[in-house]
Residue frames as qw, qx, qy, qz and C-alpha x, y, z in Angstrom:
[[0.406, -0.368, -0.728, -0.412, -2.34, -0.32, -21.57],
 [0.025, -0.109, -0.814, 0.571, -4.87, 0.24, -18.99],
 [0.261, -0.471, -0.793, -0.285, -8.38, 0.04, -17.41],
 [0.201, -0.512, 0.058, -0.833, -10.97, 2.16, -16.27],
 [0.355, -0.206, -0.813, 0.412, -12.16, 1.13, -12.70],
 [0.204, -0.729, -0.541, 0.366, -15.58, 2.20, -11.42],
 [0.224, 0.827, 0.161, 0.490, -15.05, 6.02, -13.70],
 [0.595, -0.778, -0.002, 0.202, -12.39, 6.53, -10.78],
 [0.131, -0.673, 0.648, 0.332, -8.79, 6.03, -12.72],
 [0.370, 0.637, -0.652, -0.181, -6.50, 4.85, -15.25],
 [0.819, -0.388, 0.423, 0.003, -5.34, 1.56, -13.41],
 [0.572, 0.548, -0.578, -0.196, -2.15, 0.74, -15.84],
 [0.958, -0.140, 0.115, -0.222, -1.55, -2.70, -16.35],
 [0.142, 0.823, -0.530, -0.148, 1.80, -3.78, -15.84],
 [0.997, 0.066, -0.043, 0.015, 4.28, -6.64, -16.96],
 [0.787, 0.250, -0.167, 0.538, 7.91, -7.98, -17.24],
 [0.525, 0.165, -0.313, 0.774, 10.84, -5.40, -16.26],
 [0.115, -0.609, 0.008, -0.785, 8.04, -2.82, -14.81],
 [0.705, -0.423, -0.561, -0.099, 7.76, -4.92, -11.75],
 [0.095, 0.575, -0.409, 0.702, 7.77, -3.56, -8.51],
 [0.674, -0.335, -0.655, 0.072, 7.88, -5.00, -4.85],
 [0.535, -0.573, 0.320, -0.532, 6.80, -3.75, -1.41],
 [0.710, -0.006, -0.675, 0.198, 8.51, -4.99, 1.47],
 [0.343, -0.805, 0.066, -0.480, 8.05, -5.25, 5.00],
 [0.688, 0.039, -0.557, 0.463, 10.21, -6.32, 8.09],
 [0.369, -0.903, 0.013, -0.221, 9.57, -5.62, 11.47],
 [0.574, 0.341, -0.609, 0.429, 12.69, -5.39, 13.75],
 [0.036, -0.036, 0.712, -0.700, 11.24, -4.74, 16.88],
 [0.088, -0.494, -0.822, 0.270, 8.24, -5.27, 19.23],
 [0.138, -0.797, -0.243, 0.536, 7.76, -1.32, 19.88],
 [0.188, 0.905, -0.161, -0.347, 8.62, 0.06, 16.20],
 [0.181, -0.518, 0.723, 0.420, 11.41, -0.16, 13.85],
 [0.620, 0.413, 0.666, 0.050, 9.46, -1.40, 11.33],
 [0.001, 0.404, -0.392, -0.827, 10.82, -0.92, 7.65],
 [0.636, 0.622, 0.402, -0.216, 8.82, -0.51, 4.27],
 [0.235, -0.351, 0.599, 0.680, 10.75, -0.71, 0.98],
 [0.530, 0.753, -0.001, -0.390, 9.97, -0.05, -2.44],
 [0.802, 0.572, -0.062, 0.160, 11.45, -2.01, -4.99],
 [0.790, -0.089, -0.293, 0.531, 14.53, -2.03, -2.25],
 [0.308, 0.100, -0.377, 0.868, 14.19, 1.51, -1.25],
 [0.017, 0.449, 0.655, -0.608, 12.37, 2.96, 1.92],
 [0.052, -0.534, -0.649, -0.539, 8.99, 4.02, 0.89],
 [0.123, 0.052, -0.189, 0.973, 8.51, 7.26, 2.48],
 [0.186, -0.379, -0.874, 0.240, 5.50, 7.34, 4.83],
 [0.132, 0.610, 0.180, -0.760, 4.52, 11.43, 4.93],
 [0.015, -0.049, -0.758, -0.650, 3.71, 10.89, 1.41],
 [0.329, -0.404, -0.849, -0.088, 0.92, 9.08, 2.40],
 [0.146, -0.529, -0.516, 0.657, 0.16, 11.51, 5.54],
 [0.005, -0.373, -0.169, 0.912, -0.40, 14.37, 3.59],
 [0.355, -0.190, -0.663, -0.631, -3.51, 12.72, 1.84],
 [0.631, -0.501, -0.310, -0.505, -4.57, 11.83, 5.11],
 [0.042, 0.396, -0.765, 0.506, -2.94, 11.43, 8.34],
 [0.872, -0.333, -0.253, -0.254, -4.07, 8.14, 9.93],
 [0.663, -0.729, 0.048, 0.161, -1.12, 8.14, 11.67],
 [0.092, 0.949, -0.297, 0.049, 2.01, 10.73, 11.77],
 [0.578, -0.457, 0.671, 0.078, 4.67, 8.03, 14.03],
 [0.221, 0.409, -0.714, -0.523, 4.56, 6.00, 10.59],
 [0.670, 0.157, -0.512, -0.514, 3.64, 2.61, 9.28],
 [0.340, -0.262, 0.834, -0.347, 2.76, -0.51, 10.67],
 [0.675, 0.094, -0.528, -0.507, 0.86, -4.27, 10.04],
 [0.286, 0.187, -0.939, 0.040, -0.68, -6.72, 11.48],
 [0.025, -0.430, -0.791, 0.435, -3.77, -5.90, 13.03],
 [0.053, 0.724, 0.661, 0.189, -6.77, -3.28, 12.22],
 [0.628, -0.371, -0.121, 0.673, -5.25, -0.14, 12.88],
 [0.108, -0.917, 0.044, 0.383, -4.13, 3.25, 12.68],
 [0.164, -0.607, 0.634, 0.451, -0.52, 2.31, 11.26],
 [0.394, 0.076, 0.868, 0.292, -1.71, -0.23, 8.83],
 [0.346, 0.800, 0.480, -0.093, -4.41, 2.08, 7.22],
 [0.002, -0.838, 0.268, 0.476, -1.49, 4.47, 7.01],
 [0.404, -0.264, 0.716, 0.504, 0.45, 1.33, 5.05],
 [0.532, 0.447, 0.692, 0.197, -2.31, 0.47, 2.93],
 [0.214, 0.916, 0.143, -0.307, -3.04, 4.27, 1.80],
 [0.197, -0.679, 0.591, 0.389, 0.45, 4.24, 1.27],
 [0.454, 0.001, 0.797, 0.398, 0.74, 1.22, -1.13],
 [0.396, 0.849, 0.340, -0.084, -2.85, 2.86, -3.32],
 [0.005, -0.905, 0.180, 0.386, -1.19, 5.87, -3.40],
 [0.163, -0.542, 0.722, 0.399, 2.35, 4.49, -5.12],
 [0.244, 0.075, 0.869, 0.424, 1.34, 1.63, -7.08],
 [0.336, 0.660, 0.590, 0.323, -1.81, 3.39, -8.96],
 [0.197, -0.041, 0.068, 0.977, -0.85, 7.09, -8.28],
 [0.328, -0.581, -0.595, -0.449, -4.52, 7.68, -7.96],
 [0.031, -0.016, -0.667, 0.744, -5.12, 9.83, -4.51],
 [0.677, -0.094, -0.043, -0.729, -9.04, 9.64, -5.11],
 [0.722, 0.149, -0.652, -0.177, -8.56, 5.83, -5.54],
 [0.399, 0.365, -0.568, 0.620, -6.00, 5.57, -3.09],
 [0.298, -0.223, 0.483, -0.792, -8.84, 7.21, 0.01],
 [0.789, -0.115, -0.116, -0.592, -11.81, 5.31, -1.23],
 [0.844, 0.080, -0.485, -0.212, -10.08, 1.92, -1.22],
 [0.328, 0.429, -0.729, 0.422, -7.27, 1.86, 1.15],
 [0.691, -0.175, 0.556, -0.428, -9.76, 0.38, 4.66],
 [0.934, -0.070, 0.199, -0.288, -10.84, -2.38, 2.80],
 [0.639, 0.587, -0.439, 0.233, -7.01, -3.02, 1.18],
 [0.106, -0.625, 0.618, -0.465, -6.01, -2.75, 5.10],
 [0.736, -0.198, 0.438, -0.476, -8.54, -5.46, 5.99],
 [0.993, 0.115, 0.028, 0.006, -8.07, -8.09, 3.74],
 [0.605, 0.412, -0.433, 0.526, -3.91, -7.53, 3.26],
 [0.121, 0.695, -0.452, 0.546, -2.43, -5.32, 5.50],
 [0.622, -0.579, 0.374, -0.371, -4.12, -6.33, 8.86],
 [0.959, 0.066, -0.083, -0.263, -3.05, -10.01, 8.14],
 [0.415, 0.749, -0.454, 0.244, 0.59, -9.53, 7.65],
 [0.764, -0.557, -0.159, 0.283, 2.89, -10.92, 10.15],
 [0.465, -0.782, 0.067, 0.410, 6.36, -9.93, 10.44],
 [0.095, -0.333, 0.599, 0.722, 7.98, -9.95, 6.83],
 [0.588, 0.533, 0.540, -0.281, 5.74, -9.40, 3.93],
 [0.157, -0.270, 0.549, 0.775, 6.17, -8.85, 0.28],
 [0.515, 0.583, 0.616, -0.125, 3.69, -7.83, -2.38],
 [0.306, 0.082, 0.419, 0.851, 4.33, -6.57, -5.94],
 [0.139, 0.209, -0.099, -0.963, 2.72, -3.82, -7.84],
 [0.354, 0.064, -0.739, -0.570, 0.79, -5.99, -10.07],
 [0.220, -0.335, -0.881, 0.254, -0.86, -7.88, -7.14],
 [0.013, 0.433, 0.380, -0.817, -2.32, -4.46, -5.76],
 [0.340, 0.333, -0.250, -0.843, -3.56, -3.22, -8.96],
 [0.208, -0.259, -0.927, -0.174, -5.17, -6.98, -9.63],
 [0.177, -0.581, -0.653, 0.454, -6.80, -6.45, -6.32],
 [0.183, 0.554, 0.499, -0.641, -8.23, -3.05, -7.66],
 [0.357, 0.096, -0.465, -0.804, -9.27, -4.00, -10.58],
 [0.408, -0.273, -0.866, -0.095, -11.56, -7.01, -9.14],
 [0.006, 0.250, 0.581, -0.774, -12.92, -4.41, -6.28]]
């Protein structure tokens, strides 16, 4: 099943066993900050080569470079939309990403709520 959003994309609407979770975890002050996918690393040049907001990788907790890269990143994977994915992914950094602290978790289903109510 799914819904059209603004004559931009598909948005599919998911339930039960299709569930999927983004995690973060910084380990240091200066970097070392992982991103997982449904327990594996969610590969950050993905995301660059729709738009390089920043090459050194991902990152959260403030208004940023690296957090515009995360959010682009999450669009991108959980609706597979890269038109979606550019238009929305600032204001997806501002109300999530920048907010984050040091461990975060959000599922698939949350993101795609959050753009179908944009």
């Amino acid at each position: 099943m799914s819904e059209e959003k603004d004559g931009l994309a598909q948005v599919p609407i998911l339930a039960g066993d299709n569930l999927v979770w983004y995690r973060g975890i910084k380990l240091t002050e200066v970097g070392g900050q992982i991103v997982t996918r449904n327990g594996e690393r969610l590969d950050h040049k993905v995301s660059v080569k729709l738009l390089n907001h920043s090459p050194d990788g991902f990152q959260w907790g403030y208004s940023g470079s690296g957090p515009a890269q995360l959010a682009l990143a999450l669009l991108l994977d959980a609706t597979g939309d890269k038109n979606l994915a550019l238009k929305y992914h600032q204001h997806f950094k501002n109300e999530y990403v920048a907010g984050w602290g040091e461990r975060w978790e959000i599922s698939r289903d949350e993101i795609l709520e959050w753009v179908r109510e944009w």
